[in-house]
C-alpha positions as a printed NumPy array, in Angstrom:
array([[142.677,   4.667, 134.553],
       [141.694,   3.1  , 137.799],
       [137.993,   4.459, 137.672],
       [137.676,   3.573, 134.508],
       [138.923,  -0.449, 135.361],
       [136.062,  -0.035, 138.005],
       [133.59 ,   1.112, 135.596],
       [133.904,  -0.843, 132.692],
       [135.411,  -4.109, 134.61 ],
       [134.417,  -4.804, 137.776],
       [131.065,  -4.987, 139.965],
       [129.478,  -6.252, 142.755],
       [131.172, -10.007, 143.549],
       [127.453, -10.123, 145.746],
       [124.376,  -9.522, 143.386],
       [126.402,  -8.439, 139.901],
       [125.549,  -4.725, 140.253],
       [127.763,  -2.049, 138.992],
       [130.224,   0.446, 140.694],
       [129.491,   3.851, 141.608],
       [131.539,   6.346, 142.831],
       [131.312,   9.618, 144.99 ],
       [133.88 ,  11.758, 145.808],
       [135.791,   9.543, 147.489],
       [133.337,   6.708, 148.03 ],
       [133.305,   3.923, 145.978],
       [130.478,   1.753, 146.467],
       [127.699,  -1.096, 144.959],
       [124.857,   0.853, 143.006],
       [122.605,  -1.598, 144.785],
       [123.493,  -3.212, 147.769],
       [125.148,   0.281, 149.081],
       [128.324,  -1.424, 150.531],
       [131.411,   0.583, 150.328],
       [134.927,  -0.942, 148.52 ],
       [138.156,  -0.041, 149.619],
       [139.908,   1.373, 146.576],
       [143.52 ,   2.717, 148.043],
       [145.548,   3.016, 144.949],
       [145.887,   0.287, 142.567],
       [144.536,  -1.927, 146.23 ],
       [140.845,  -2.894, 145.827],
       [139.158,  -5.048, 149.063],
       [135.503,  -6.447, 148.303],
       [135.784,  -8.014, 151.942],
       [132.063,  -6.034, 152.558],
       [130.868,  -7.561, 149.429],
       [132.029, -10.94 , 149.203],
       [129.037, -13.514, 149.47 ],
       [130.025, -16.039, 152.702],
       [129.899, -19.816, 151.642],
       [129.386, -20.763, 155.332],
       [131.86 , -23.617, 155.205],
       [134.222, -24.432, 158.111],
       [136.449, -25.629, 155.265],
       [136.655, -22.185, 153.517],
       [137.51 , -20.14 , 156.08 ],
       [140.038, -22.5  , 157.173],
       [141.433, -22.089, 153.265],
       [141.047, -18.005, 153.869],
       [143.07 , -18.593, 157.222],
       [145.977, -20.815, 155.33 ],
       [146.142, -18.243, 152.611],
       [146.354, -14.829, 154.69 ],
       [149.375, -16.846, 156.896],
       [151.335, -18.135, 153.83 ],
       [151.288, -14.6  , 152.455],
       [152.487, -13.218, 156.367],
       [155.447, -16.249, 156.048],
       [156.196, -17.635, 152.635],
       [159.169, -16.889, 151.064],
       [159.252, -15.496, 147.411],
       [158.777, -17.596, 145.29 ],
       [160.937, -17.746, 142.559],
       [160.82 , -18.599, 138.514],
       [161.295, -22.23 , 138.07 ],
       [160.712, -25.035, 135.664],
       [156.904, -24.852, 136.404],
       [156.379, -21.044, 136.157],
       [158.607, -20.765, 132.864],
       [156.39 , -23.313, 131.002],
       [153.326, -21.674, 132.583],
       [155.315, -18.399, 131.273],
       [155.849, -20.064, 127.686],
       [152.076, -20.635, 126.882],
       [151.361, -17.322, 128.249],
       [153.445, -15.625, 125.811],
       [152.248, -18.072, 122.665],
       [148.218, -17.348, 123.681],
       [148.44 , -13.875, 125.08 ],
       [145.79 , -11.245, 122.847],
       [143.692,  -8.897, 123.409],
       [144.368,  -6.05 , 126.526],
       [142.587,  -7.244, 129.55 ],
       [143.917,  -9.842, 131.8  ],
       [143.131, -11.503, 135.224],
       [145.444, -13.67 , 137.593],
       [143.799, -15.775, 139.954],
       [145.918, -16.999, 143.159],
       [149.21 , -14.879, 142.228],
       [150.751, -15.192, 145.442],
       [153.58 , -13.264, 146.125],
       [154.041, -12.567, 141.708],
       [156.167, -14.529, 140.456],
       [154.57 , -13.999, 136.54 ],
       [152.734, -10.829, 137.413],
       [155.343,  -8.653, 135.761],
       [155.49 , -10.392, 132.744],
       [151.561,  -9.743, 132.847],
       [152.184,  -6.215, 132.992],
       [154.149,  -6.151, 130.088],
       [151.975,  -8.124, 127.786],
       [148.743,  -6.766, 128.603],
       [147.28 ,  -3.191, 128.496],
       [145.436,  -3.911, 132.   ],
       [146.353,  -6.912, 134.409],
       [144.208,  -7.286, 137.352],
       [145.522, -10.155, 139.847],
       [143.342, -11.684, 142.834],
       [144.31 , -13.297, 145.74 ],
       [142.433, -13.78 , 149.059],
       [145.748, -12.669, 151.015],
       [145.914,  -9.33 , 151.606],
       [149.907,  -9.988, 152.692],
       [150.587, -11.71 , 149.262],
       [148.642,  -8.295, 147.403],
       [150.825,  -6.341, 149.268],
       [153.667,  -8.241, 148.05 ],
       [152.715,  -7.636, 144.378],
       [152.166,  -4.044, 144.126],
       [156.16 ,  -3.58 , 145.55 ],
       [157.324,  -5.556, 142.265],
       [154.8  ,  -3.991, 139.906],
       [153.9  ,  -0.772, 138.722],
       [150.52 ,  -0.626, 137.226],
       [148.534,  -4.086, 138.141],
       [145.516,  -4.145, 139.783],
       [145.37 ,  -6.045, 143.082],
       [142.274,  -6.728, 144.221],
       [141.069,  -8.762, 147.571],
       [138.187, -11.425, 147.338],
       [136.943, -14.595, 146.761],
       [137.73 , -16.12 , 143.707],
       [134.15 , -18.436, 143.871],
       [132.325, -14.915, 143.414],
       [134.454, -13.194, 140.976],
       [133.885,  -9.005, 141.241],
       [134.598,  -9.3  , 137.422],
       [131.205,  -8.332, 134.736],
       [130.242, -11.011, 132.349],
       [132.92 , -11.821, 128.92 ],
       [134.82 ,  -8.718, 129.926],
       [138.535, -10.633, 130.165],
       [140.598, -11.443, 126.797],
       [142.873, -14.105, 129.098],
       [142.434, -15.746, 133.074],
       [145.557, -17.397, 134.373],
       [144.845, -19.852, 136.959],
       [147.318, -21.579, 138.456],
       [147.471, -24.094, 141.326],
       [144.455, -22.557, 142.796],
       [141.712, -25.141, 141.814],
       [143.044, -27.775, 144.539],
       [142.843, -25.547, 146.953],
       [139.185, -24.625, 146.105],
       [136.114, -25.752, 148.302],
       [133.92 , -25.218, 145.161],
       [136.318, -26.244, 141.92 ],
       [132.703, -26.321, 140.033],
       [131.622, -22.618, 141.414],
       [135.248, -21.222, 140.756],
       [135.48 , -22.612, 137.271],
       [131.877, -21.693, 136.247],
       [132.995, -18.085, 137.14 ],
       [135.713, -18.24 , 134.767],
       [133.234, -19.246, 131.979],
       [131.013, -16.369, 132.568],
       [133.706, -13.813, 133.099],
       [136.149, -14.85 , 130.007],
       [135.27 , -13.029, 126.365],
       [133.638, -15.648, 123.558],
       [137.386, -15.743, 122.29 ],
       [139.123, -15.584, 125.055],
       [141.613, -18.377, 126.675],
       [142.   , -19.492, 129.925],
       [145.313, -21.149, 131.233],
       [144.994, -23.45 , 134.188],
       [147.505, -25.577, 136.074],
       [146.957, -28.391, 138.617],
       [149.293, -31.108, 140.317],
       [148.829, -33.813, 138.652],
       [147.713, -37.153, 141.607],
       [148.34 , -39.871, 139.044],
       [152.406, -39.26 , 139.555],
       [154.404, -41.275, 141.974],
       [155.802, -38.458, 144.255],
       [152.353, -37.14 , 144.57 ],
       [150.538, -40.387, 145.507],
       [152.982, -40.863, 148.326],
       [152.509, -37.21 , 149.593],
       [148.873, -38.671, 149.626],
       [149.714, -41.338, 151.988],
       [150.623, -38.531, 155.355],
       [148.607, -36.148, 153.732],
       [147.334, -33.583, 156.728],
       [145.873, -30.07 , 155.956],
       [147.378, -27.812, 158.404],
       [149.232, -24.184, 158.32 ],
       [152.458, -26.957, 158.327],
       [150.975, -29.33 , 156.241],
       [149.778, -29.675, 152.844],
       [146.386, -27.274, 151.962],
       [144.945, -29.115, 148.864],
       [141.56 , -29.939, 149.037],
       [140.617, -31.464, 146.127],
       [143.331, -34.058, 144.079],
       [143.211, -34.375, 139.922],
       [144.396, -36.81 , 137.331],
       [144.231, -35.713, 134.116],
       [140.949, -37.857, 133.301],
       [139.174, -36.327, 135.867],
       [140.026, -33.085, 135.1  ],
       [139.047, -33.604, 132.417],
       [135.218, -34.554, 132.615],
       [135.294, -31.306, 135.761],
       [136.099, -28.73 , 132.724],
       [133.548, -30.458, 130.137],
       [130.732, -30.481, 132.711],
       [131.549, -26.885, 133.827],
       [131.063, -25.39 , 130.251],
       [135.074, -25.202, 129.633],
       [136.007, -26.408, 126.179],
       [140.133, -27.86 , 126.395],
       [142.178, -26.299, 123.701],
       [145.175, -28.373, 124.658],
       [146.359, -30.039, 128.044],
       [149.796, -31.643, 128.645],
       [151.901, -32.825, 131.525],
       [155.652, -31.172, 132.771],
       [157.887, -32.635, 134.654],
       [160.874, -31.035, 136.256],
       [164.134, -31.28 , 133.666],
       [166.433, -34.17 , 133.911],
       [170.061, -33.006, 133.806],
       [173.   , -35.424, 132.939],
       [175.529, -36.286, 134.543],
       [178.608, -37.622, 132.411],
       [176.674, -38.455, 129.701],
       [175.139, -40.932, 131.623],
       [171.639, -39.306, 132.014],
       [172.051, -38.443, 128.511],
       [171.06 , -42.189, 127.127],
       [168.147, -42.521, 130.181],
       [166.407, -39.425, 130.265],
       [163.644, -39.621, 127.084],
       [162.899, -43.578, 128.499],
       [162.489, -41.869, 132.547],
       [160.393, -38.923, 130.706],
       [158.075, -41.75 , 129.334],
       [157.682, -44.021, 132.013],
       [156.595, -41.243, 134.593],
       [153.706, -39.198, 134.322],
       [154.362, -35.339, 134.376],
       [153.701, -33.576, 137.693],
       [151.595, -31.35 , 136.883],
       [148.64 , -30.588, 134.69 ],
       [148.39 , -27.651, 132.308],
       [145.732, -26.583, 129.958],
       [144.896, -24.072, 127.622],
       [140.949, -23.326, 128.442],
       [138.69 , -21.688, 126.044],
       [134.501, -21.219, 126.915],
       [132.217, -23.848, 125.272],
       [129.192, -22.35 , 122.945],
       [127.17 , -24.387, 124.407],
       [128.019, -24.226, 128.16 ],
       [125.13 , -26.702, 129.09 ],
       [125.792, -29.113, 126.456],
       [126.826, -31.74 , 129.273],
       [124.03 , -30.957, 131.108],
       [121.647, -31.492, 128.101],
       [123.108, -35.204, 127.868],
       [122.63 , -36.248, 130.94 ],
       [118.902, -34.878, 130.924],
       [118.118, -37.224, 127.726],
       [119.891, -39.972, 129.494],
       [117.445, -39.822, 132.346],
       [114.456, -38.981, 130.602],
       [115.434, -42.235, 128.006],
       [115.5  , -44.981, 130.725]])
């Protein structure tokens, strides 16, 4: 099953080439580099185009100590309703999670698709993952040069990864090319137009302590990101964490607090444009009409 994912899946993250394999080398059909297959562990480290930023390999670093340190995470009020439009969109038999960490949805993944690759750029968090699951694919690289071939996926889960990214246009323009015509993506960010998260803003300090985003999203301007990187929105919303009452009390306050605050986060349901460049045709005829 595993050469057959390589075959018929994957490829070079560097110049798009296919897989080859011999004996026990497996290795890019053009550039010659080797990849580490060990199991259902696949590391494109020799493959994986450098973007030369002091900024990304400080991300890498973060990433590769919160696997070594960060405690499980576990299934709460934002992974359920990630979880919950999962399960409503899931088709098709090929899926790819981007940023899994340590897994918290992974096994559900596993159980509603016939292949579930997930990528991380932790090598400790990858680890972590193929302990609580028994046939996804963990695979080490850099999700700005996905080592996925073009419309090959039927669903991409990304979640809380594009804040973190030094590229968001690069990362999200690989989702376009790798997701099938009908495929959908599903992709969560914080959302910066909420109270709580403007006042993180305030001591905001990116650090192995600190916070790591990079980039900060309302949903307007995530909005106008996904239209002018090809990605047509299917539906986006905004959770919040549930209000519980207390004595009844919360009971008559909650749906007026649920209005008055912005959700936390952002989530959307993703599918690829059929014109990917139709932004990019506008703002041509913009220029060439003044």
């Amino acid at each position: 099953m595993l050469n057959n994912i390589i075959k018929t899946l994957l490829c070079c993250p560097k110049c798009r080439g296919k897989l080859s394999d011999e004996g026990n080398r497996t290795f890019c059909a053009i550039c010659r580099e080797d990849v580490l297959v060990d199991n259902r562990y696949i590391d494109f480290d020799k493959l994986t185009p450098q973007l030369h930023l002091s900024l990304d390999t400080k991300v890498q670093e973060i990433t590769e100590y919160a696997g070594a340190v960060m405690k499980d995470i576990k299934t709460d009020w934002r992974i359920a309703a990630v979880l919950e439009d999962i399960r409503e969109n899931a088709k098709g038999s090929v899926c790819l999670e981007i940023g899994g960490a340590d897994g918290p949805m992974t096994p559900t993944l596993e159980h509603l698709f016939d292949t579930t690759m997930t990528l991380d750029y932790s090598r400790h968090f990858l680890k972590r993952i193929q302990k609580k699951t028994e046939r996804a694919i963990c695979i080490y690289a850099n999700a700005h040069f996905l080592p996925i071939q073009d419309n090959v996926l039927d669903m991409i889960i990304c979640c809380e990864v594009l804040e973190h990214s030094t590229i968001p246009t690069q990362l999200l323009t690989e989702l376009r090319r790798t997701i099938r015509k009908n495929g959908v993506i599903i992709l969560s960010v914080p959302n910066e137009q909420v109270l709580c998260h403007r006042k993180q803003l305030s001591r905001y300090e990116y650090s192995h302590a600190g916070d790591t985003h990079i980039n900060f999203f309302t949903p307007y301007s995530l909005e106008r990101l996904l239209f002018r990187t090809g990605l047509e929105i299917v539906s986006m919303k905004t959770i919040y964490p549930p209000i519980h009452s207390i004595k009844g009390f919360f009971d008559n306050i909650k749906n007026s607090v649920k209005k008055s605050f912005t959700g936390n986060f952002i989530v959307c349901i993703l599918r690829p444009m059929e014109n990917p460049w139709i932004y990019w045709d506008m703002f041509s005829k913009n220029i060439k009409t003044k």
